[in-house]
N, C-alpha and C positions, 0 to 999 in steps of 0.2 A: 504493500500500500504506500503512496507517497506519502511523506512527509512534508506537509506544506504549514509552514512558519509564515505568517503574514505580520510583518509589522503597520501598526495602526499609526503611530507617532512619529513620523520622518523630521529628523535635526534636532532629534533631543539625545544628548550627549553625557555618556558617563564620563567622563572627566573633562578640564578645560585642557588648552595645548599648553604646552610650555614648548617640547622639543625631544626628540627623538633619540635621547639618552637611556629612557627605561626599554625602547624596542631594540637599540643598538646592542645591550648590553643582556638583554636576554638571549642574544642569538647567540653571543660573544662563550655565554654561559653554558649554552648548548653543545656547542662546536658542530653544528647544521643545524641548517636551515631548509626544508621544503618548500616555502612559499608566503608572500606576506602581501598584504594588502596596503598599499602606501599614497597618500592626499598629497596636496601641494599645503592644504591648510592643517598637515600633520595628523590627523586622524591615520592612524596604522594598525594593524595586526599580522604579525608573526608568525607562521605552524614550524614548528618543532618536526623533527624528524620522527621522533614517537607520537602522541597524543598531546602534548603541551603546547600552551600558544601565550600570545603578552598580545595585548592589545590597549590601546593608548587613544582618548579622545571617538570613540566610536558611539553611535547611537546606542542607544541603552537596550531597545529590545535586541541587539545584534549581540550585544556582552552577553547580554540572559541565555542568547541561543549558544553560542560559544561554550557557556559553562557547561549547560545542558547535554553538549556534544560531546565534551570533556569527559564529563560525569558517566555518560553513558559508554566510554572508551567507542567512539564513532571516528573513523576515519577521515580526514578533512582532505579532499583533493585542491580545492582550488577556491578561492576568495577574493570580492573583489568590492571595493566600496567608492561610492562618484563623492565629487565635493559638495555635492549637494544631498547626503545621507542617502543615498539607496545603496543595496546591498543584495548581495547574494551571497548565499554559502552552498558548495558544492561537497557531497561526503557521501561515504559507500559506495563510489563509483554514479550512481543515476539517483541516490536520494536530494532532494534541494530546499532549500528554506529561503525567503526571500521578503525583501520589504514590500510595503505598499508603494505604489508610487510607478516600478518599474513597468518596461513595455507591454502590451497586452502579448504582442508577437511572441515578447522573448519567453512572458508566462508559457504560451500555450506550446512551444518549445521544448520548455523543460519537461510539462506534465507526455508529451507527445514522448521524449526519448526516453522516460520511466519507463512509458507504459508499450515501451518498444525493447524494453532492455538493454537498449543502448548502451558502453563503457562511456560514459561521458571524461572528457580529460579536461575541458578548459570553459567556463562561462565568464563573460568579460562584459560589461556596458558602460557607457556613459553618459550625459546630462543632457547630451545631445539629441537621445532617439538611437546611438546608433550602440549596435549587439551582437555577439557573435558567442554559439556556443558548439564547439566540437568533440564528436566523439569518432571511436575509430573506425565507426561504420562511416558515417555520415557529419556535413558540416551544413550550418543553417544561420543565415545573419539577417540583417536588418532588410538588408535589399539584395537585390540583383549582382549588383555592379560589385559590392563587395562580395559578395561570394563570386564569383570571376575572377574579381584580380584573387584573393588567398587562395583557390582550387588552380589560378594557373601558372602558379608556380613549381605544382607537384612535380611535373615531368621532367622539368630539372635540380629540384632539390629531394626529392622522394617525398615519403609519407609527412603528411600536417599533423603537429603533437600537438598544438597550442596556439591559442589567440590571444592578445591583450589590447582592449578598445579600451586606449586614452582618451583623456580631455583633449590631447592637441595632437597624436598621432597614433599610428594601427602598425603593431608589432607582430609579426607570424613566426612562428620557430616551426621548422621542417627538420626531417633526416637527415638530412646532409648539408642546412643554413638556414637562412633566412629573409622576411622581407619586408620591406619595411614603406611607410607613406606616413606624413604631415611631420608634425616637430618631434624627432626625438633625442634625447640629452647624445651631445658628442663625444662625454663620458664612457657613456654606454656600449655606443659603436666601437668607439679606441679599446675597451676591455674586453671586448667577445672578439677583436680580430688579435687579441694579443691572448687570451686566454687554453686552454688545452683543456679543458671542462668541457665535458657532453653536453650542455645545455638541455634543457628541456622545455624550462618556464625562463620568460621575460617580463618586468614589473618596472612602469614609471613612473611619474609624477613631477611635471617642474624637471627640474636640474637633475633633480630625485632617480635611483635606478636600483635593481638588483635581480640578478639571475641564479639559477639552479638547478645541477641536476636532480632525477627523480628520488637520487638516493639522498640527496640534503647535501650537496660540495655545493657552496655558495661564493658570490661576490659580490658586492655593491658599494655604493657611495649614497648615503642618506645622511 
């Protein structure tokens, strides 16, 4: 049965920002990292390579869901929060929770690749309308034209692992690279053509970055 977490209260926040020393330094704590969810207005969350996570600045029903997830030892694949609080959490491969607020598309999306059995690997959106959620069967986004460009890069870089739909650009991670459209940190670029990490996930925000592969070998600048 899916798991459908609706949040009713979008920009209400368990804590204020200060800065990115308590998500920094959980990871630091950890020694991996699988995946984090990262703002330009510092709102962040962390997954651990086990079942732990640090989240900072996040809408309150998204905290409650997180503990929840915790508590119940539920696997977090992938997470992703706009600067305008909407949220998704991605866990047990096609289970998903999600705020109020987000696309109808993307809802009906989610509930479609549950109830398909889909491996779901990556749900991303933004403030914009725009959404992309991949699994290894099948890929499904906002429109047309982006599902095109991220399907037609496969024949030269192999299979799509992952999408991340920023506020100011759209990041694909493939088998064998990657592809990239609108602003992304020049940080970013310069440490994946210098790095020897299998990548898997890509995560931005602002200046903001950090990658990882599936098993938690991480890098970033936040």
């Amino acid at each position: 049965m899916l798991a459908l977490f609706v949040s009713l209260a979008m920009g209400v926040f368990a804590q204020a920002p200060t800065d990115r020393n308590y998500i920094k330094q959980s990871i630091e704590n950890w020694g991996s990292c699988r995946n984090v969810a990262i703002t330009r207005t510092l709102g962040d969350v962390a997954i651990a390579k086990s079942y732990d996570y640090a989240a900072n600045y996040v809408p309150s029903q998204m905290l409650d869901k997180l503990r929840t997830l915790y508590d119940g030892e539920h696997y977090i694949d992938d997470i992703t929060l706009t600067e305008e609080g909407k949220w998704v959490i991605l866990y047990d491969t096609n289970d998903a929770a999600w705020s109020s607020g987000i696309p109808e598309g993307l809802k009906n999306a989610i509930i479609d690749f549950h109830n398909k059995d889909y491996y779901v690997r990556s749900i991303s959106l933004n403030d914009k309308g725009e959404w992309a959620i991949v699994s290894k069967e099948y890929i499904k986004t906002s429109s047309t034209e982006l599902t095109n460009w991220a399907t037609g890069y496969i024949d030269s870089y192999g299979e799509l692992w992952t999408i991340t739909v920023g506020e100011d650009g759209i990041f694909a991670v493939y088998a064998n690279g990657y592809a990239k459209r609108g602003e992304i940190p020049e940080g970013l670029i310069d440490a994946l053509g210098e790095t020897d990490k299998d990548y898997y996930r890509v995560k931005f925000a602002g200046s903001s970055w950090f990658f990882a592969t599936e098993d938690g070998e991480y890098e970033y600048s936040m």
